[in-house]
C-alpha positions as CSV (number, residue, x, y, z in Angstrom):
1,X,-18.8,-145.4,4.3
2,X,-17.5,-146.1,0.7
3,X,-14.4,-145.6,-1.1
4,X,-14.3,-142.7,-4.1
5,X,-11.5,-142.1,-6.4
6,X,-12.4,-137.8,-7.3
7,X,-10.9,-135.1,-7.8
8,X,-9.9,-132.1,-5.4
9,X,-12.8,-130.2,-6.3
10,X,-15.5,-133.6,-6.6
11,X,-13.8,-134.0,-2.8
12,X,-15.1,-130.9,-1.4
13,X,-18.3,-131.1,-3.0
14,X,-18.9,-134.3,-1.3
15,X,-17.7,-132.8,1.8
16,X,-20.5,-130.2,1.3
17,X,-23.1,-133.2,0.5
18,X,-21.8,-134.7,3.3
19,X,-22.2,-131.5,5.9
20,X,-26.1,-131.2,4.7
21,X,-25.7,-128.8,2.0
22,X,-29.4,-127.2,0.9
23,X,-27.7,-124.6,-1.5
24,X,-24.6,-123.9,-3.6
25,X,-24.3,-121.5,-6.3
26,X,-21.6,-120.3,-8.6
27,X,-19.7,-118.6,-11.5
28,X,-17.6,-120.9,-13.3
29,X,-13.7,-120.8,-13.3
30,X,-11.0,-122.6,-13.2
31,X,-9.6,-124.3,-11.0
32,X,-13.2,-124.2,-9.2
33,X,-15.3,-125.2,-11.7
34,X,-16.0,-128.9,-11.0
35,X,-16.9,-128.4,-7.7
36,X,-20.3,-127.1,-8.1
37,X,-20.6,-129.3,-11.5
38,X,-19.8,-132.7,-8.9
39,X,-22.5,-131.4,-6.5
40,X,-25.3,-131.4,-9.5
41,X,-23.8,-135.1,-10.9
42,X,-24.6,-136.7,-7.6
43,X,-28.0,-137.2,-5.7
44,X,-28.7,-133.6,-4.7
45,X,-32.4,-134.5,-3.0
46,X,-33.3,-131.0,-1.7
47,X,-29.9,-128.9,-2.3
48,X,-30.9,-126.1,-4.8
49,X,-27.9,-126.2,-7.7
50,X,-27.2,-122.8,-10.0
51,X,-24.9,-121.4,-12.2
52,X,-25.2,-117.9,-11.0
53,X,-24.9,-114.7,-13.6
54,X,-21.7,-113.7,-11.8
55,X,-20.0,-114.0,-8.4
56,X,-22.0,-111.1,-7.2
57,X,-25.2,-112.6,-7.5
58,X,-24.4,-116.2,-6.2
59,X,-23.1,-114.4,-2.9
60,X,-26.1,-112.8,-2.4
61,X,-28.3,-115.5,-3.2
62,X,-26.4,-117.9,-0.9
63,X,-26.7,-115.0,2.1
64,X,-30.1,-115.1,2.3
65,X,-30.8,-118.8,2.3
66,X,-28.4,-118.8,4.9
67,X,-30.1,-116.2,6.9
68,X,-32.6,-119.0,7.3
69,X,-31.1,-121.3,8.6
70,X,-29.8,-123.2,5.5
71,X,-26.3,-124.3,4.6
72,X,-24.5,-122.8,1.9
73,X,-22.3,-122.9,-0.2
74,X,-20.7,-120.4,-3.0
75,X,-18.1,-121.2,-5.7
76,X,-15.3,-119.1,-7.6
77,X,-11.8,-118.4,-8.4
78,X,-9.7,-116.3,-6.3
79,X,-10.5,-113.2,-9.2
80,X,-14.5,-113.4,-8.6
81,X,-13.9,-112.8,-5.1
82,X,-13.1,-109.4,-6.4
83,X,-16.5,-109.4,-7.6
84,X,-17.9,-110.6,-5.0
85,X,-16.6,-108.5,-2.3
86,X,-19.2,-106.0,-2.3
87,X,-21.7,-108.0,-0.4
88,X,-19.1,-110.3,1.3
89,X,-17.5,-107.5,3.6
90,X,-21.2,-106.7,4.3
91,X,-21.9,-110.0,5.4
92,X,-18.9,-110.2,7.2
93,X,-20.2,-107.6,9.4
94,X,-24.1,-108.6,9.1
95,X,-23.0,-112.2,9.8
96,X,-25.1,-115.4,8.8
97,X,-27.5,-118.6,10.5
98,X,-26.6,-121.0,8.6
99,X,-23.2,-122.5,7.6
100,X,-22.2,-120.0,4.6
101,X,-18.7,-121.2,3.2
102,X,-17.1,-119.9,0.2
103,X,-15.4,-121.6,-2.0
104,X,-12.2,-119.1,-3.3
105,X,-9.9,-121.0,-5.7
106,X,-6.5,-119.8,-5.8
107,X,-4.4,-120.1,-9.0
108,X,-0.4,-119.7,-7.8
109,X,1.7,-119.5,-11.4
110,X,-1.0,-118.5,-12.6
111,X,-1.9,-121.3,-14.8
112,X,-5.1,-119.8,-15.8
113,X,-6.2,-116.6,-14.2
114,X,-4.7,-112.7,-14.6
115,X,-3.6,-112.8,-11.3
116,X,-2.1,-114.6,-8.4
117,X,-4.6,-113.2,-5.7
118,X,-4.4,-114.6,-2.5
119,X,-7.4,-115.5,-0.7
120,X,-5.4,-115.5,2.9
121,X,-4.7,-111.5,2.4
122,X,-8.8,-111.3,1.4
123,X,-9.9,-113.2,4.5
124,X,-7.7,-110.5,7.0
125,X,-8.8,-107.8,5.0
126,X,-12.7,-108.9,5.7
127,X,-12.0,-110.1,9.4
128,X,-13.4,-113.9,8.5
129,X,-11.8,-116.9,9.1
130,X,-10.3,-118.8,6.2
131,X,-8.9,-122.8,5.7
132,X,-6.5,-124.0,3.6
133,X,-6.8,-127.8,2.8
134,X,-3.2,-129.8,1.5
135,X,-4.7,-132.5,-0.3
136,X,-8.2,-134.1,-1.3
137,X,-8.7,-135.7,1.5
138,X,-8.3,-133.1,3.9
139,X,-10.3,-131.0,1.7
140,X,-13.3,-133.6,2.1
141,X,-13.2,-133.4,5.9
142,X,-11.9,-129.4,6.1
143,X,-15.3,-128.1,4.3
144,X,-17.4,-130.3,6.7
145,X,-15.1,-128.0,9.7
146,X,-15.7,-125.0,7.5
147,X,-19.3,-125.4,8.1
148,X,-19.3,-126.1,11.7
149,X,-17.1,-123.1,12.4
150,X,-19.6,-121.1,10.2
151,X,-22.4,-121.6,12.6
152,X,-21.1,-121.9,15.8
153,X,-19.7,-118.2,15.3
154,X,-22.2,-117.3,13.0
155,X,-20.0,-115.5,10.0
156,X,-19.2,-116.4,6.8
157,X,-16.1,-118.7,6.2
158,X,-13.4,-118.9,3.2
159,X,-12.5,-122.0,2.0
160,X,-8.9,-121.8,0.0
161,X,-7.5,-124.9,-2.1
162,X,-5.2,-123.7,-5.1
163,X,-4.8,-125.3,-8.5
164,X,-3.0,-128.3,-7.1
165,X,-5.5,-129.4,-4.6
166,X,-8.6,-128.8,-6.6
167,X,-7.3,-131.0,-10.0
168,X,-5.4,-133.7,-8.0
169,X,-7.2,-137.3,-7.4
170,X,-7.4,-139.3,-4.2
171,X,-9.4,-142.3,-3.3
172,X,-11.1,-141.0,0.1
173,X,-14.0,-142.4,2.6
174,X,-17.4,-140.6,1.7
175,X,-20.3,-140.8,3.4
176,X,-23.1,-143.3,1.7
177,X,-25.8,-141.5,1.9
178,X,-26.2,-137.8,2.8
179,X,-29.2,-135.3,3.6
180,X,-29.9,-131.8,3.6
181,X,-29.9,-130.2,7.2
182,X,-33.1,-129.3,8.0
183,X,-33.7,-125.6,8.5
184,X,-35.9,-122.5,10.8
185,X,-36.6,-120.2,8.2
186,X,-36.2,-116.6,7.6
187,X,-36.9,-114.7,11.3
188,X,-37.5,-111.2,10.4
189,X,-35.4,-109.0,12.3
190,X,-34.5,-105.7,10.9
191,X,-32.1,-105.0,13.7
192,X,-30.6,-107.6,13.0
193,X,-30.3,-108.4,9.2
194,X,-30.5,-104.5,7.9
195,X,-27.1,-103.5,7.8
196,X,-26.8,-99.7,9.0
197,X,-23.9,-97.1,10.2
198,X,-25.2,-98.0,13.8
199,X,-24.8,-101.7,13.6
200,X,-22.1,-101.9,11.9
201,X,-20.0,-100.1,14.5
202,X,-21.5,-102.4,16.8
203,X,-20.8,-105.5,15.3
204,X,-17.1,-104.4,14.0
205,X,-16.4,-104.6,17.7
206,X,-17.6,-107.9,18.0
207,X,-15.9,-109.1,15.2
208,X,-12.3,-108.1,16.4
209,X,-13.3,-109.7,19.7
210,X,-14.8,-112.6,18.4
211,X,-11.6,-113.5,15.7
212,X,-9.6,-113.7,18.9
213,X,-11.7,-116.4,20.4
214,X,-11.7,-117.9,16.8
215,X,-8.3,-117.9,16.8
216,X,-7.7,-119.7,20.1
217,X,-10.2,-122.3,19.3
218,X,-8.1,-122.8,16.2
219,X,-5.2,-123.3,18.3
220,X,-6.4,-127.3,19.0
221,X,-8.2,-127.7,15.5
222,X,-6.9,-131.0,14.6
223,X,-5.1,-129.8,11.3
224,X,-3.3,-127.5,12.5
225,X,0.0,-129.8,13.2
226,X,3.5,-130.2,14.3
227,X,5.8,-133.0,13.2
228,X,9.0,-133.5,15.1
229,X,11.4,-131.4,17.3
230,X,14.9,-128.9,17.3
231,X,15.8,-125.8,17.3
232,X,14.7,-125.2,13.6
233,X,11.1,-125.3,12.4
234,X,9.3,-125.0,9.2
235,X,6.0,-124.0,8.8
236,X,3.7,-124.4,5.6
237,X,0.5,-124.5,4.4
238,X,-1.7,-125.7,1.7
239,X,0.0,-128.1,-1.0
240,X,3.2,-126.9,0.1
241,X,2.7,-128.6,3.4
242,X,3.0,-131.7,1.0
243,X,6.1,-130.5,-0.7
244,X,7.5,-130.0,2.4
245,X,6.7,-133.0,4.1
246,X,8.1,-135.1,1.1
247,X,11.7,-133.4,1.4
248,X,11.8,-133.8,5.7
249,X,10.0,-137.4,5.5
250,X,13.8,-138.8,6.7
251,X,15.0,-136.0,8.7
252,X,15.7,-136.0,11.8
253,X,15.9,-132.7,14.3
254,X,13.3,-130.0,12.7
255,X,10.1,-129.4,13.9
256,X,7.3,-129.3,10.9
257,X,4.3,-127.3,11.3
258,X,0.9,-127.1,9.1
259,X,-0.9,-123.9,9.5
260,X,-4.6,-125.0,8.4
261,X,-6.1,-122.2,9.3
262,X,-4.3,-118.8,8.8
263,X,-6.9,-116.5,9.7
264,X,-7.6,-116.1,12.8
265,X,-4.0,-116.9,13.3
266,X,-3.6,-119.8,16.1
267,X,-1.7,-117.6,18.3
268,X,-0.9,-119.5,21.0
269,X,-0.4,-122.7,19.1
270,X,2.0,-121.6,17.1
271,X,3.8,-119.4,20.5
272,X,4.1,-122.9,22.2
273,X,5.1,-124.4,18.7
274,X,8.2,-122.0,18.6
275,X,9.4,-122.9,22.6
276,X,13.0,-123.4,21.7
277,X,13.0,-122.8,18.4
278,X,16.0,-120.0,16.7
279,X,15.1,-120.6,13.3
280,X,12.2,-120.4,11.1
281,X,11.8,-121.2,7.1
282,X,8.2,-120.5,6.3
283,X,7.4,-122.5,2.7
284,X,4.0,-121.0,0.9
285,X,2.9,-119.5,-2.1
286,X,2.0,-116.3,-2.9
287,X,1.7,-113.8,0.0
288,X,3.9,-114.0,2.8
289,X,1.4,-114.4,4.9
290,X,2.8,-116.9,7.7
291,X,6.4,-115.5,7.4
292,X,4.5,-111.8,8.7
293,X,2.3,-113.5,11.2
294,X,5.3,-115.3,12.8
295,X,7.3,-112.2,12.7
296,X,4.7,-110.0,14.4
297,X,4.5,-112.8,16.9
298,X,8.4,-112.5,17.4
299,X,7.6,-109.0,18.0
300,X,5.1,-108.8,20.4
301,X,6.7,-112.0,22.9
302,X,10.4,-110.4,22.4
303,X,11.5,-113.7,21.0
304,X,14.8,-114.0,19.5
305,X,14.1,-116.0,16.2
306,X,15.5,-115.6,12.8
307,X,12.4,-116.0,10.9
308,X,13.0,-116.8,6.7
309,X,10.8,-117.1,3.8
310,X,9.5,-114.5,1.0
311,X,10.9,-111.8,2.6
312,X,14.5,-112.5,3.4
313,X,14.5,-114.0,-0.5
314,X,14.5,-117.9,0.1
315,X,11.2,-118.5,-1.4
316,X,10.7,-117.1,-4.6
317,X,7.7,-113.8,-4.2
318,X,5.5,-115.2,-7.1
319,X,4.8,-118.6,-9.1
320,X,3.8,-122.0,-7.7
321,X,6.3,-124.3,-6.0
322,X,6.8,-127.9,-6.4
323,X,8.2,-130.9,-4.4
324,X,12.0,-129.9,-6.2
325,X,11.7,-125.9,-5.7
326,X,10.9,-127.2,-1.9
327,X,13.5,-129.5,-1.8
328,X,16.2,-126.7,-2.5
329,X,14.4,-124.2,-0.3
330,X,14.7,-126.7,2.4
331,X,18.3,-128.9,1.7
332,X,19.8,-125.0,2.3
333,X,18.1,-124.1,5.3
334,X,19.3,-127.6,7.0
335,X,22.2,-127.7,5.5
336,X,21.4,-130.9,4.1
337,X,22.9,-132.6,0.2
338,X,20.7,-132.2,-2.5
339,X,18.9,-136.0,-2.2
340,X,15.5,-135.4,-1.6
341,X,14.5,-134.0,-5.0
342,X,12.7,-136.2,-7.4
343,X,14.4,-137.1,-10.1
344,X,13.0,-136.3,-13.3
345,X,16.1,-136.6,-15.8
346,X,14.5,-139.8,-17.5
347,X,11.2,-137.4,-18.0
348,X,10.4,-136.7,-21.8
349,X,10.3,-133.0,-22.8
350,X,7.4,-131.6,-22.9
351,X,5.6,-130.3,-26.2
352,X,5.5,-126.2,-26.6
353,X,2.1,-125.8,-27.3
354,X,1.7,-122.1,-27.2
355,X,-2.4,-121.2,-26.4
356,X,-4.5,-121.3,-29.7
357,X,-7.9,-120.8,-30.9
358,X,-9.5,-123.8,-32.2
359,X,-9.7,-125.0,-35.5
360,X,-12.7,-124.1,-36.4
361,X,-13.5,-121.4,-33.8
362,X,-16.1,-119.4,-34.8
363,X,-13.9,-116.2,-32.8
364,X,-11.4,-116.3,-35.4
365,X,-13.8,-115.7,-38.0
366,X,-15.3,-112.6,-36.1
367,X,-12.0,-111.3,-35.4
368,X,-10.6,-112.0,-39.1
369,X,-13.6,-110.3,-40.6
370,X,-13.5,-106.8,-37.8
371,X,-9.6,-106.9,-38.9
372,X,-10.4,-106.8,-42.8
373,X,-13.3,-104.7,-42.6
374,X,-11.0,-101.9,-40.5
375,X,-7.6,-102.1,-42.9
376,X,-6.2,-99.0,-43.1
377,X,-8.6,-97.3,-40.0
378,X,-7.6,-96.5,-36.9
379,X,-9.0,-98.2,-34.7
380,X,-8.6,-99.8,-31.0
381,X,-10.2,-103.4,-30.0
382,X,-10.5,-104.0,-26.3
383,X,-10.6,-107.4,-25.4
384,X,-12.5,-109.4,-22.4
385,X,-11.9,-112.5,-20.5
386,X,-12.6,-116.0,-22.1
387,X,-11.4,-117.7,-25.0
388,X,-11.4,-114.5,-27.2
389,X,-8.3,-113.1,-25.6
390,X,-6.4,-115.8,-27.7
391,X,-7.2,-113.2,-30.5
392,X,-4.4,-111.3,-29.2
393,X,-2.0,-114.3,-30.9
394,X,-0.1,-113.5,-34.1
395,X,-1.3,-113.4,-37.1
396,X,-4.6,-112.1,-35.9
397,X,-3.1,-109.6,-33.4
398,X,-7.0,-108.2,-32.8
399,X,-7.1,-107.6,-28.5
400,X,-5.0,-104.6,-28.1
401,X,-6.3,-104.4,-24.0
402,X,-7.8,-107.0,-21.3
403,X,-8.0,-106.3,-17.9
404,X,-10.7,-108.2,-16.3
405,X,-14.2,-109.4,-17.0
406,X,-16.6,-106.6,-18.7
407,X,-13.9,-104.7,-18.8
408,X,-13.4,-104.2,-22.7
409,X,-16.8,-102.6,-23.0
410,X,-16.2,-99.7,-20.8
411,X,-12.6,-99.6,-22.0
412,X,-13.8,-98.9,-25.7
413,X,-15.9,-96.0,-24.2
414,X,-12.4,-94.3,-22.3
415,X,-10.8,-94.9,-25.9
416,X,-13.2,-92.7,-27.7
417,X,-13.5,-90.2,-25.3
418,X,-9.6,-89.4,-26.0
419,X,-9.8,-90.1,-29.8
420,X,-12.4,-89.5,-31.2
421,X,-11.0,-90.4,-34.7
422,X,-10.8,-94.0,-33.8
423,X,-12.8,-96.8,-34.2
424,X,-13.8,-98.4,-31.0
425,X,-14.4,-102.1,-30.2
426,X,-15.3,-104.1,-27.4
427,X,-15.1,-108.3,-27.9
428,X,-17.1,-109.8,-24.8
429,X,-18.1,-113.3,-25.2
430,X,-21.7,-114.7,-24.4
431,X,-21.3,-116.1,-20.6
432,X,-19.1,-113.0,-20.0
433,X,-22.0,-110.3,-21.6
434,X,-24.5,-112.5,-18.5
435,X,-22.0,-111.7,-16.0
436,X,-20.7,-108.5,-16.3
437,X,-21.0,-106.7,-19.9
438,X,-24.5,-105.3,-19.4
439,X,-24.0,-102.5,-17.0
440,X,-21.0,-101.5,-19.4
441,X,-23.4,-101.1,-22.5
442,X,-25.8,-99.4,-20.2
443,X,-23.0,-96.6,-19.6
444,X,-22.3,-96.5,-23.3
445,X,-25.9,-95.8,-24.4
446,X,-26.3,-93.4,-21.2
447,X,-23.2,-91.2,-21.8
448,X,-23.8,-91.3,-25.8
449,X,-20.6,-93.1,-26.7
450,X,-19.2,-94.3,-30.2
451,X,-18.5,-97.8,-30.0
452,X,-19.4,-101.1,-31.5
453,X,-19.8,-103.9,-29.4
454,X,-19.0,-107.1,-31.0
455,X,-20.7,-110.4,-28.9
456,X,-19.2,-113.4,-29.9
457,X,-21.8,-115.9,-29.2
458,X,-21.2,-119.2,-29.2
459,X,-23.8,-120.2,-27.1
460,X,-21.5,-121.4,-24.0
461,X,-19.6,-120.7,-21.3
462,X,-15.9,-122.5,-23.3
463,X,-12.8,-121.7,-21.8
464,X,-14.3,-123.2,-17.8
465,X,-15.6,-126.3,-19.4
466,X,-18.7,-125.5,-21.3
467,X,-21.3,-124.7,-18.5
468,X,-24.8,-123.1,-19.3
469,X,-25.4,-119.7,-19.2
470,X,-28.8,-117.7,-19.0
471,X,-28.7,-117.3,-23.2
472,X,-28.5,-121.3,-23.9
473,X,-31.8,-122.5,-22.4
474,X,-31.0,-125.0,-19.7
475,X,-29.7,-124.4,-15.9
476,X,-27.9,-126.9,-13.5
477,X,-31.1,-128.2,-11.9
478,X,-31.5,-130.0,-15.7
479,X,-33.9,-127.6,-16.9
480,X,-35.0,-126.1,-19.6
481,X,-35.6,-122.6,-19.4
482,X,-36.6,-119.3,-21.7
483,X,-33.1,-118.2,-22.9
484,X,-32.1,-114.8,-22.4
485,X,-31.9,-112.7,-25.6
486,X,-29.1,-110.8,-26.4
487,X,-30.6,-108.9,-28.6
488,X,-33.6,-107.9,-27.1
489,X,-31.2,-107.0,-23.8
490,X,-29.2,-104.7,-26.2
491,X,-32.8,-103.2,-27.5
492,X,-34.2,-102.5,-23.8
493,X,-30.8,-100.9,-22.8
494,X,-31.2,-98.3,-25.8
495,X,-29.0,-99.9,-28.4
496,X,-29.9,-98.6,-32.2
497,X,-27.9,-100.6,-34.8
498,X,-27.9,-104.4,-34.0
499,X,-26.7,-107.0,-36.3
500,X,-26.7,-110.7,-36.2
501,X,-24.2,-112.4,-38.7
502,X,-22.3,-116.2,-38.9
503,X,-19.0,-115.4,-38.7
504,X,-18.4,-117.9,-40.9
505,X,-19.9,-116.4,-43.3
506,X,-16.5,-113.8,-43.9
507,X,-18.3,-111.4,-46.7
508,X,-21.5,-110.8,-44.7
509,X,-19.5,-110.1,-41.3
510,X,-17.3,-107.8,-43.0
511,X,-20.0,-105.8,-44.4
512,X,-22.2,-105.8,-41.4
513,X,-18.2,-104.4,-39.8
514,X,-17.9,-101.6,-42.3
515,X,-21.4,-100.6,-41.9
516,X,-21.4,-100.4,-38.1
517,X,-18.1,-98.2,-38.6
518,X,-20.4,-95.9,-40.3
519,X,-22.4,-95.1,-38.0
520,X,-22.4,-92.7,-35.0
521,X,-23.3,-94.2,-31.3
522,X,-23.4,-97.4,-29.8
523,X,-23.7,-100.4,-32.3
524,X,-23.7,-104.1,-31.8
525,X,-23.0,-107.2,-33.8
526,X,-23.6,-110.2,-32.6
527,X,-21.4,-113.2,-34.2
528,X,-23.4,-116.0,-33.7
529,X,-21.8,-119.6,-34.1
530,X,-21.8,-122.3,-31.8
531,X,-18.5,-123.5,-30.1
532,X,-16.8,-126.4,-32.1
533,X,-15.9,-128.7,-29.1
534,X,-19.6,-128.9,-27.9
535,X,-21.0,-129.4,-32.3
536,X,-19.6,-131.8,-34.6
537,X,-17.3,-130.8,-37.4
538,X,-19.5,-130.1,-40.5
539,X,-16.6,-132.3,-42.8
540,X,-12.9,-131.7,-43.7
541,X,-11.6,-129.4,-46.1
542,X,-8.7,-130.3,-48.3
543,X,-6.3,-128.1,-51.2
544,X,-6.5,-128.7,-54.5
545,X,-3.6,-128.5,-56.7
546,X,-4.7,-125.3,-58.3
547,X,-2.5,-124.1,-54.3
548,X,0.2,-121.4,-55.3
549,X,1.9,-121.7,-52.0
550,X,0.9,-118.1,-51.3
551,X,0.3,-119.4,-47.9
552,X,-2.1,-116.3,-47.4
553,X,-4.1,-118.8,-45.0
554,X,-1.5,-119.5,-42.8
555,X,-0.7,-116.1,-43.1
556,X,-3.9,-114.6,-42.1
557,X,-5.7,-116.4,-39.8
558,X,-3.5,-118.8,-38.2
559,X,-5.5,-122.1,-37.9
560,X,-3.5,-124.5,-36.2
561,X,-5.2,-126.8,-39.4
562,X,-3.4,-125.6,-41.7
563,X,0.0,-126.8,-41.9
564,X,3.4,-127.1,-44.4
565,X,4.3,-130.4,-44.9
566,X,7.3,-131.1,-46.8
567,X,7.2,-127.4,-47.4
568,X,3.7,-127.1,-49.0
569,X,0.3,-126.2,-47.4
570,X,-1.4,-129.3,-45.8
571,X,-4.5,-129.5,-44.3
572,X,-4.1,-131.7,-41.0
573,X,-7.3,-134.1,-41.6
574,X,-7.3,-134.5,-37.1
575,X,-7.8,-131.1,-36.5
576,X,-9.8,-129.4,-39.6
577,X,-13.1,-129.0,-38.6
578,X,-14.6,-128.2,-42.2
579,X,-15.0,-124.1,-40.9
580,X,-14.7,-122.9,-44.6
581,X,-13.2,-119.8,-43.4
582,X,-9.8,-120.8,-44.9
583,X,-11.2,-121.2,-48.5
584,X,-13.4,-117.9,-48.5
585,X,-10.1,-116.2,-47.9
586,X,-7.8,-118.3,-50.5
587,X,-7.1,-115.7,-53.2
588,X,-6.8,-118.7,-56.2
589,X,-10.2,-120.6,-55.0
590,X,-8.0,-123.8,-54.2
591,X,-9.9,-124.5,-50.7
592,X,-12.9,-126.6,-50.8
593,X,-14.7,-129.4,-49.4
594,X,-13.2,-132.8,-49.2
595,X,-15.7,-134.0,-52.0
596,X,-14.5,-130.9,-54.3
597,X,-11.8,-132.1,-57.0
């Protein structure tokens, strides 16, 4: 054994090593991103590593390895488990051979996600059983559980750490070496593996008796604790457990209880955990999901317990908690002074930094030049997930709607088919076309829509971290592969008009705009630029003194480069990235290149 300093997410992708992983694919987002990322950094002899096109597909690609025998694992945030539900409540009734544990990030706040979905409610919904690690180093050891439960009941298993697990750091005790599990093979069986009315009735059955046995056997897991005794009790999970744990550390007289595996609830564990107890404060985030568990118990033993949480209004119903939101939770149910907070009055404030494009973003081009080229049209621009959705931001005010991934192209469709006088755009980035923009365009060109579907390529997957995609050429097995067209997608699907323009080049994209608008059915333009965090900037830009503080620049397109000091526009020589788009918009010419006088 050896000592690692990682983080949450490098943690359980050692456990995974470290449990014989042969297979773990993914879609990247955050806060799950690194786990699949630390998997394909480290020795990997014989584990098959991939980026998947969407949730979706990484599910399904993970089942069938499993269904021979491999161990497998399947990465996302709590939102692509939307995606990939589909095949997930199939193979919750199918079942697996191998371990199969997926990996569901949730985001409480949310700090980077649309919504605060909690896996728990996802896990009940789909009859499988689900863990929820505290810290790192539970996490390490948990997913190496995970797996073991997997198998010996033979189902699919949700693994849940949320934001503050996966990005916090702990120096834990890894394995030195690790190997993948050797495995059967497939074993046809179309009885079993074929999934029909028939079988599924069957194996529903067996799935409601079978989470009973699970959740008995979770009774003794060994992280499923209680701390300490009396007649009042608080149970937790996840990273609150932590919070909680910090504020009781000198208490005296309270029983604390982690609840490390919610689903299948440990019944009986947490019935003889609640022998002489009259009071219960249940600390989590998101769902109630403990609090109603305990008060169904309550119910069905007739025991007389006043049972507190989310839904009697002591724990706040959305948002993340912290160590001091814990504290006061807990100082009021114990009557206890407000001591065990940390004190953070000596802290320094921190900045407002309001979410930005780039300088130098090739998106704000795109969306400058669709703005310009429409001035004085009506017209309705549906927005998408990724980076892009900062185009909502004043002064570029371009995403009027964004719901979920793919969504903006199939939204630009419902637009037009209830005003026709408008012009409808959809803004989908690269990565985001890959994983769920294609069967939206396929609609368009089927149903004979009016829309023009802008791509803004920038040959990556930005706002997760930069990950490869099927259009950039290279996957995580270190690759290089044929890159997927866009274009020649767009021309197999039935697309007409297709246009490939630099943003950055603001006369040509606006033309290629206005000449798009023109035309009836579906059209695409592809703004093509690569992402400025992953190129180097092509030089600075400075003003001359021919400037007549119009301040059209700031104005316009709102490039946190371009700045007043004492008063005047400024350029910001840290941040400017040499673009040009500021000085083919300057109305006086006084915008060049740092070598221009």
């Amino acid at each position: 054994m050896r000592k690692e300093y990682v983080m949450g997410n490098g943690a359980i992708a050692l456990g995974a090593l470290a449990a014989g992983l042969n297979l773990v694919a993914g879609y990247p987002g955050t806060p799950s991103s690194e786990i699949l990322e630390t998997v394909a950094k480290y020795p990997h002899d014989g584990v098959h590593v991939e980026w998947s096109v969407n949730e979706k597909a990484a599910m399904e690609v993970a089942a069938s390895a499993s269904y021979s025998g491999a161990r497998t694992l399947v990465t996302m945030k709590q939102v692509g488990l939307n995606v990939a539900s589909d095949p997930l409540m199939s193979l919750a009734y199918v079942g697996i051979k191998g371990g199969m544990v997926i990996v569901s990030a949730d985001d409480p706040g949310p700090i980077s996600s649309q919504t605060e979905q909690d896996t728990r409610m996802f896990a009940d919904f789909c009859r499988i059983p689900v863990f929820d690690p505290s810290t790192p180093e539970e996490a390490y050891q948990m997913i190496q559980d995970a797996f073991d439960y997997s198998e010996k009941y033979k189902t699919p298993v949700l693994f849940r750490p949320t934001t503050r697990v996966c990005h916090a750091y702990a120096s834990i005790e890894v394995k030195d070496e690790w190997k993948a599990k050797e495995y059967e093979g497939f074993v046809k069986d179309s009885k079993k593996w074929v999934i029909f009315p028939r079988l599924s009735f069957a194996n529903h059955a067996m799935i409601e008796k079978r989470n009973v046995e699970i959740g008995d056997d979770f009774g003794s897991y060994s992280m499923n604790t209680v701390e300490g005794s009396g007649s009042k009790a608080v149970f937790a999970s996840g990273i609150s457990y932590c919070y909680a744990k910090e504020t009781l550390k000198n208490v005296p007289d309270v029983k604390l209880v982690r609840i490390a595996t919610p689903h299948p609830f440990p019944e009986q564990f947490v019935k003889n955990v609640l022998d002489g107890v009259t009071e219960v404060m249940c600390l989590e985030e998101l769902s109630p999901y403990i609090e109603n568990q305990i008060l169904r118990l309550a119910g069905k033993y007739h025991m007389d317990i006043d049972v507190r949480g989310k839904q009697t209004g002591d724990v706040p119903a959305s948002g993340e908690l912290s160590t001091n939101k814990a504290a006061d939770i807990l100082c009021d149910f114990l009557d206890l002074e407000k001591t065990s907070q940390v004190d953070v009055s000596d802290a320094p404030e921190l900045p407002v930094r309001p979410p930005v494009l780039c300088a130098g973003c090739p998106h704000r081009a795109s969306f400058y030049a669709v703005k310009k080229a429409m001035a004085g049209r009506k017209s309705y621009f549906c927005g998408d997930i990724g980076c892009y959705t900062l185009g909502n931001a004043m002064p570029l005010d371009m995403v009027d709607t964004c719901l979920c991934m793919g969504a903006g192209i199939t939204m630009a469709q419902g637009f037009h088919w209830v005003d026709e006088d408008g012009v409808c755009f959809a803004f989908v980035g690269d990565s985001t076309f890959f994983a769920s923009g294609m069967t939206g365009v396929v609609n368009a060109v089927y149903n004979d829509a009016n829309m023009i579907l802008c791509v803004l390529d920038n040959s990556t997957t930005a706002m997760t971290g930069h990950q490869p995609h099927p259009g950039t050429g290279r996957n995580m097995m270190g690759q290089f592969v044929d890159k997927v067209s866009i274009q020649k997608v767009l021309e197999g699907i039935g697309v007409k008009k297709i246009v490939t323009v630099d943003p950055l080049d603001f006369e040509a994209s606006v033309a290629a705009v206005k000449e798009c608008a023109d035309i009836r059915g579906v059209k695409a333009i592809i703004f093509k630029s690569p992402c400025i965090a992953i190129t180097k900037p092509s030089g600075k830009m400075e003003i001359s003194e021919k400037c007549i503080q119009c301040k059209k620049c700031i104005r316009e397109i709102g490039c946190p480069a371009i700045i007043l000091k004492d008063g005047k526009v400024a350029i910001d020589e840290s941040l400017c990235t040499g673009c040009g788009l500021c000085s083919q918009i300057c109305p006086v010419g006084a915008i060049g290149g740092a070598s221009n006088e």
